[in-house]
C-alpha positions in Angstrom: -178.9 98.2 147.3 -182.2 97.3 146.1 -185.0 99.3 145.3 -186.9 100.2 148.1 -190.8 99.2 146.2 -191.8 96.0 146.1 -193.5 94.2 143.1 -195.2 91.7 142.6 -193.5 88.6 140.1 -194.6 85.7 139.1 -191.0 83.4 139.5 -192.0 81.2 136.5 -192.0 83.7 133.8 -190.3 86.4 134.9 -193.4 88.7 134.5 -193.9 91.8 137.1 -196.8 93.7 138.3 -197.2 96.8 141.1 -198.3 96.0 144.4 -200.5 99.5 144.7 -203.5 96.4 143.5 -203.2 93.2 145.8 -202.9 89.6 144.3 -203.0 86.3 145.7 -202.4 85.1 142.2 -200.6 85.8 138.8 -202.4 87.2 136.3 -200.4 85.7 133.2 -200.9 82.1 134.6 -202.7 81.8 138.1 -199.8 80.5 140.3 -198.6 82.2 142.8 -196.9 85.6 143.5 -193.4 86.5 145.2 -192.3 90.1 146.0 -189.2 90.9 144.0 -185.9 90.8 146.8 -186.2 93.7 149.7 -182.6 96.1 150.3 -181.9 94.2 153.8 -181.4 96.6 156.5 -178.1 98.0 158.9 -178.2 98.5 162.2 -178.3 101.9 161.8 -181.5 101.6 160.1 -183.3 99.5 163.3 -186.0 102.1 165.2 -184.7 101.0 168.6 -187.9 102.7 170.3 -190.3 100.6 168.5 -190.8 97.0 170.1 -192.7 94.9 167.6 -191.5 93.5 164.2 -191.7 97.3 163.4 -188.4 98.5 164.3 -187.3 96.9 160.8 -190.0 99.3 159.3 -187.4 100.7 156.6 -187.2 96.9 155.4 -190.3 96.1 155.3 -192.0 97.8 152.0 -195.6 98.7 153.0 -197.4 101.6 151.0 -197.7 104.0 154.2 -196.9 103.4 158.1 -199.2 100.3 159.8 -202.1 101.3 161.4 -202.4 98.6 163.9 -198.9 96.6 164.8 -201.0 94.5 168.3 -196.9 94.4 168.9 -196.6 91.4 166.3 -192.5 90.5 166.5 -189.7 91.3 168.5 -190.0 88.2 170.7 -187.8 86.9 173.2 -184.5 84.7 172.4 -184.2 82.4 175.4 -181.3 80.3 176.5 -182.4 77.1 176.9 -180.2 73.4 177.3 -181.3 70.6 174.7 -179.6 67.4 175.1 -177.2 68.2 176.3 -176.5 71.5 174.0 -177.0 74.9 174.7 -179.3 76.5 172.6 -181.6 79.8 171.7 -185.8 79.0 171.7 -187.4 82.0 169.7 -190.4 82.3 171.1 -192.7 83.3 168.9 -195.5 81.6 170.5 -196.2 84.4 172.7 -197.6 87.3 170.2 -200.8 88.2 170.7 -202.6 85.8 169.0 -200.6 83.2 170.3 -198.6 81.8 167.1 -195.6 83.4 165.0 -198.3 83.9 161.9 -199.3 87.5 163.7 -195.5 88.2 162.1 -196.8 87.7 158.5 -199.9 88.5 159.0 -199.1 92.3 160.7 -198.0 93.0 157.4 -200.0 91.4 155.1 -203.7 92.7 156.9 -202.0 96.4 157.0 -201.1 95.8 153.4 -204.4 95.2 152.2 -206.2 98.2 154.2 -203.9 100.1 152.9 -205.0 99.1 149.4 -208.3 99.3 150.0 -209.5 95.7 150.8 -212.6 95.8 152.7 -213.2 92.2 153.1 -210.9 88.9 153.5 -210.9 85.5 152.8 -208.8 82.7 154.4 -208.2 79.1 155.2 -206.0 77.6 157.6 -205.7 74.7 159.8 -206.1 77.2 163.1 -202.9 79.4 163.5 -203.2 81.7 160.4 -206.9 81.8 161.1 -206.7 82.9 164.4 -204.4 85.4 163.4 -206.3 86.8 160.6 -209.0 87.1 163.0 -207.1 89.1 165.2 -205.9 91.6 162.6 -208.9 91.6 160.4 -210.7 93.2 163.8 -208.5 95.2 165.2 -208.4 96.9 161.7 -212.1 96.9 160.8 -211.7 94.6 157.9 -214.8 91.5 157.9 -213.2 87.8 157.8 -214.1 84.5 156.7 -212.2 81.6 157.3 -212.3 78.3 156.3 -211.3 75.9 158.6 -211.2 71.8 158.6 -214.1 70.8 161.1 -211.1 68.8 163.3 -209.4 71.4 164.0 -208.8 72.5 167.6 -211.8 74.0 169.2 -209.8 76.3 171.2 -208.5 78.2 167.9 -212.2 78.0 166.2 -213.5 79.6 168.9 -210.5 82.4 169.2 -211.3 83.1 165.9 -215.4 83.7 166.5 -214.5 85.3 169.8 -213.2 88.1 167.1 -215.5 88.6 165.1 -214.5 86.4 162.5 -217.5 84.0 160.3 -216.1 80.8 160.9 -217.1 77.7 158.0 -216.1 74.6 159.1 -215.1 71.8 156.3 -215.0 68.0 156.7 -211.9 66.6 155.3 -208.1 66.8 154.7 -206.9 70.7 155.0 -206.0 70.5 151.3 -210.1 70.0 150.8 -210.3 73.4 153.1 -208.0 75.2 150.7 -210.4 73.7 147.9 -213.8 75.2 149.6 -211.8 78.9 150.3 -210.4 78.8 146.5 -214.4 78.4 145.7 -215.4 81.1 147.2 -212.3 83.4 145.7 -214.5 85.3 143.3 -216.6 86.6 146.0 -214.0 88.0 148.3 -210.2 88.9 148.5 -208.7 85.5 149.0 -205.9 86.6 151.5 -204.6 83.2 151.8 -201.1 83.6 154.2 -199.7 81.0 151.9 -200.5 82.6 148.7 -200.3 86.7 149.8 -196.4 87.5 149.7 -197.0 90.0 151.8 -197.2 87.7 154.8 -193.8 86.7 153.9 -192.7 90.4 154.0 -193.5 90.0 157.7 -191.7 86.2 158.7 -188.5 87.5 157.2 -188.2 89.8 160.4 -187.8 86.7 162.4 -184.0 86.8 160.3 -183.8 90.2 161.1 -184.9 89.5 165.4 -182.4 86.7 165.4 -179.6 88.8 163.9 -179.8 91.7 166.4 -180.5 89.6 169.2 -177.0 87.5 168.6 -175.3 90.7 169.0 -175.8 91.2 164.7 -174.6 87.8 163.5 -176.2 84.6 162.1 -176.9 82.1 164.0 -175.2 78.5 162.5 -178.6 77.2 162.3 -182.3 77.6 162.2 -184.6 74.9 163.1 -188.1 75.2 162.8 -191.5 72.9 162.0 -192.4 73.0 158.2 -196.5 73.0 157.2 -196.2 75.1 154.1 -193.1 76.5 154.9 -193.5 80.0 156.1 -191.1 80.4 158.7 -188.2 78.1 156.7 -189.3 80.9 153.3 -189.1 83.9 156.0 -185.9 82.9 157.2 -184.6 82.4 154.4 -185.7 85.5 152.7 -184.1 87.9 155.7 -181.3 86.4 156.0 -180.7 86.5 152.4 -181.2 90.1 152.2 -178.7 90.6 155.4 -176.4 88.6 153.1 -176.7 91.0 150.0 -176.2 93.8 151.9 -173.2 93.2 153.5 -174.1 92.2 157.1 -173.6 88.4 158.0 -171.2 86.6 156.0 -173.0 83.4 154.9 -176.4 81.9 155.9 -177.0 79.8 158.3 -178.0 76.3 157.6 -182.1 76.0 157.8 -183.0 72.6 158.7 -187.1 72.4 158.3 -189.0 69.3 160.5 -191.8 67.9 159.3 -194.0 65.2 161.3 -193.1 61.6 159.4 -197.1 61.5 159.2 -197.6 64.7 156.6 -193.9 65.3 154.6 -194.8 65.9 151.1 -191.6 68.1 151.1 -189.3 65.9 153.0 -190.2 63.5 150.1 -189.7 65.9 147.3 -186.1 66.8 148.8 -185.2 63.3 149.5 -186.2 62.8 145.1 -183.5 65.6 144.6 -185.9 67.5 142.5 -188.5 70.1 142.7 -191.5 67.5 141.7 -194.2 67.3 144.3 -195.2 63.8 144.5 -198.5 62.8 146.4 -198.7 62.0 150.1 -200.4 59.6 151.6 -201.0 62.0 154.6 -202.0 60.0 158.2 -203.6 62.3 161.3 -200.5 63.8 163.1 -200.5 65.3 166.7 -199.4 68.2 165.2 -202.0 69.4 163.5 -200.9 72.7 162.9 -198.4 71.2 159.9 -200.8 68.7 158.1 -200.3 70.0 155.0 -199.6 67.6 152.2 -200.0 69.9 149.2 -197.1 72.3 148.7 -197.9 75.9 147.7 -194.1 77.0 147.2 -192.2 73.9 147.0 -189.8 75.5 144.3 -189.2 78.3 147.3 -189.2 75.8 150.5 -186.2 73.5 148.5 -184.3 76.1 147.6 -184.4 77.9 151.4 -183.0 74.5 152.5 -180.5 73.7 149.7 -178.9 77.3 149.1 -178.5 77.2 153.1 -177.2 73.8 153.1 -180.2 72.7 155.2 -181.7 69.3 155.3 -185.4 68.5 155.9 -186.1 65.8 159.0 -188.7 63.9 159.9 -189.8 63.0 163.3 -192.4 60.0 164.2 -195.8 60.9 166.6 -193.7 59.6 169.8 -191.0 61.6 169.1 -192.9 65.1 169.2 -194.7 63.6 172.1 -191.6 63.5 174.1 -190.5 66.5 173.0 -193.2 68.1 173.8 -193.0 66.8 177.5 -189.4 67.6 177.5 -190.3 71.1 176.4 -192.8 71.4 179.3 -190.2 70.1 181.5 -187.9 73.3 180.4 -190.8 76.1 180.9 -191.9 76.1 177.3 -196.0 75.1 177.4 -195.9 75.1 173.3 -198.3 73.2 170.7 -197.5 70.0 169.5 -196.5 71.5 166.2 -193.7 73.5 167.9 -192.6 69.8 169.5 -191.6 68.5 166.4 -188.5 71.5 165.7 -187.3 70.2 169.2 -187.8 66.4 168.3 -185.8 67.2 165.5 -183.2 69.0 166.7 -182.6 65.7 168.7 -182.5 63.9 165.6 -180.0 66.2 164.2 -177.5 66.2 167.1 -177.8 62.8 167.1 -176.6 62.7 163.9 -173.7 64.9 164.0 -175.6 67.1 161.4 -175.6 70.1 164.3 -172.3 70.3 166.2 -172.7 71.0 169.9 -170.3 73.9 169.3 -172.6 75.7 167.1 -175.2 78.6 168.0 -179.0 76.8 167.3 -181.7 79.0 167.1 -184.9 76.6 167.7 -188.6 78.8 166.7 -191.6 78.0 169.0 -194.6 78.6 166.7 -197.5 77.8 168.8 -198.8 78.5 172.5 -199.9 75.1 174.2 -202.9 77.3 174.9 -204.3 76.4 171.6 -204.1 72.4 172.1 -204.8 71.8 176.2 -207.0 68.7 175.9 -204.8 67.3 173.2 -201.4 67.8 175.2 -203.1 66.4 178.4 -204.2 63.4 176.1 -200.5 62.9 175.0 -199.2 63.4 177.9 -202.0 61.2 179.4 -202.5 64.4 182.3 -205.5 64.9 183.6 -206.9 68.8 185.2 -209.0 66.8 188.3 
């Protein structure tokens, strides 16, 4: 099994460092960090009592115990019907700061306090910065996020409403990431797409689905793709589950990205690990308008070691799904839509079998995007 402590490595040279010092970057080259490979867990290992991400405590390699969980994880699996299909909707949309980023970020925010990080830095298009918020408060840390000025106002104002100092930037989200990487010198750049650490917390999603399908794999995995978090989480569990003896393969991770913003549909579709430029258009689903990848090499290899594929699904599409979803009981952001609209796609291809056990993830509450929803939707609250 694999050593319990974590270390930091940079995956293009090879080079390792301790994690008792947080980095967002590596110091031999500046690119980004992974954690070397975590020992998996048994279900004998599972803290049955706890109910939050943190029953998989022995699995997930912090320094000392969390000192604030807000019950991050350990969200329901609901059976839901989908064309037709039967399937599973992980919804993750209902942690406390209303998107599955409280997952990564639970871990990463208790990581840093734990190392003696004071003060953060972020960027993000709304979800992670909400999240941050939440977790940079409830632990005393101060936050600044970086945000582009179009995001919702719903999530801007979540993240003020905790404290956070909230910097607005006009333009694309990569010129957000470009303002935040500015200011790196002056604070700790916790950056949920640079600090591994928040990928120590989406792997429990693996972990969620794996207990809750009575310890086995789901066939599939579909969920939205922005930077690829949740595909990289899922990915990253279930390979551990794999290497320690629990599930027998892993299940096929198809990622969905909005036909508007897919720098890594593109890359996949090339057969190659080159990131080729975007010409990014304003999607509905704002929450995965990302067309620089951080971790291509990491996203590509999720899908293709899973036999995966990476979809893409056109504006009207995630606005129908995301009035079928409604239609179901699941009030979800339009970035959450797009995972269903695909699914769609990927019956209607063959590519999912209805015999197979689908385990959709809902990233986003609706609550987050009302006016645009109603917009889409053309509702109106008089």
């Amino acid at each position: 099994m694999t050593d319990m402590t974590a270390r930091y490595i940079n995956p293009r040279t090879g080079e390792t460092w301790p994690t008792d010092t947080p980095l967002w970057k590596a110091p031999d080259d500046d690119g980004y960090v992974n954690l070397t490979p975590g020992p998996g867990l048994t279900p004998e290992d599972i803290d049955s009592s706890e109910q939050s991400l943190w029953r998989y405590a022995k699995a997930v390699r912090l320094p000392g115990p969390p000192a604030v969980t807000l019950g991050a994880g350990w969200t329901p699996l609901l059976s839901a019907e989908w064309d037709g299909m039967p399937v599973h909707m992980k919804a993750d949309h209902l942690m406390m700061s209303g998107s599955f980023k409280d997952r990564g970020t639970s871990v990463m925010m208790n990581y840093l306090k734990q190392t003696g990080i004071t003060a953060v830095l972020e960027d993000s298009s709304g979800n992670g910065g909400a999240s941050a918020a939440t977790y940079a408060s409830a632990l005393g840390l101060d936050c600044r996020i970086f945000v582009p000025a179009s995001a919702p106002a719903a999530k801007k104002i979540q993240m003020a409403a905790m404290g956070a100092e909230v910097v607005a930037i006009e333009g694309s989200r990569d010129d957000v990431a470009d303002a935040a990487l500015a200011e790196a010198d002056k604070l700790f750049y916790a950056a949920h797409n640079l600090q591994p650490f928040f990928l120590e917390g989406t792997k429990t999603v693996a972990f969620e689905l794996w207990e809750q399908l009575g310890f086995r794999a789901p066939d599939c995995v579909v969920a939205p793709l922005g930077q690829g978090s949740n595909i990289m989480g899922s990915h990253i569990g279930f390979a551990e589950l794999l290497a320690c003896g629990q599930i027998k393969k892993l299940p096929r991770i198809h990622a969905i990205q909005t036909a508007n913003c897919a720098p890594y549909h593109a890359a996949f579709q090339s057969g190659t690990e080159k990131i080729t430029t975007f010409p990014a258009k304003p999607t509905i689903a704002d929450g995965i308008a990302s067309a620089t990848p951080v971790r291509l090499r990491e996203v590509l290899m999720a899908i293709r070691e899973s036999s995966g594929t990476i979809t893409t699904v056109a504006e009207d599409e995630i606005i129908a799904a995301l009035g079928k979803l409604g239609q179901r009981g699941f009030f979800v952001e339009p970035t959450s839509a797009t995972a269903a609209a695909g699914l769609s796609k990927l019956l209607a291809a063959g590519t999912i079998q209805p015999h197979e056990t689908v385990a959709v993830i809902l990233t986003g509450s609706g609550l987050k995007a009302g006016e645009k929803i109603g917009a889409a939707l053309g509702l109106s609250a008089n």
